[in-house]
N, C-alpha and C positions, 0 to 999 in steps of 0.2 A: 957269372951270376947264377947259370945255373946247376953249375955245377956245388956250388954253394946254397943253393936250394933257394934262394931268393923266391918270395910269393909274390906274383906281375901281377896288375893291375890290367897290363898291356901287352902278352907277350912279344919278346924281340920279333919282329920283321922288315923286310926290306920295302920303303916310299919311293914312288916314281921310279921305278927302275927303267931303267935307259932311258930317263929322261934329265933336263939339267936340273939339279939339286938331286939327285939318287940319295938318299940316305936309311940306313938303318937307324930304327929307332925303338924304342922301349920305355914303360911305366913299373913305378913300382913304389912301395909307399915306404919313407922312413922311419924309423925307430916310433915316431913323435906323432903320426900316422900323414905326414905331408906328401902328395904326390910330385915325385922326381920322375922327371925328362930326361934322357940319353938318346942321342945323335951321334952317330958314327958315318962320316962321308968317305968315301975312295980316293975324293978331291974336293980338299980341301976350300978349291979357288970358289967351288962350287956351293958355299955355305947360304949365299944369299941370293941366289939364281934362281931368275922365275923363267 
C-alpha cells in the first residue's frame, strides 16, 4: 500500500505486540471516502484472543 502511495487515515503499525492477539493493523479511506480496516495477525489462531 505504500508502496502504491495509498493516503492512511492510520498508518500501518504493529497492536499488542507480544501480547495474545499481536496484530498489525491500518486505516485508510476508499474510493467512496469509507474508512477500511486491515488486520494482519502472525497467528492466525490468535484472531479473537483477549
Amino acid at each position: 500500500m505504500k508502496a502504491a502511495r495509498a493516503e492512511f487515515v492510520i498508518e500501518p503499525y504493529l497492536r499488542f505486540e507480544g501480547q495474545p492477539g499481536e496484530q498489525w493493523t491500518m486505516f485508510f479511506l476508499d474510493p467512496a471516502g469509507n474508512a477500511m480496516e486491515f488486520k494482519a495477525f502472525a497467528d492466525e489462531s490468535m484472531i479473537f484472543a483477549k
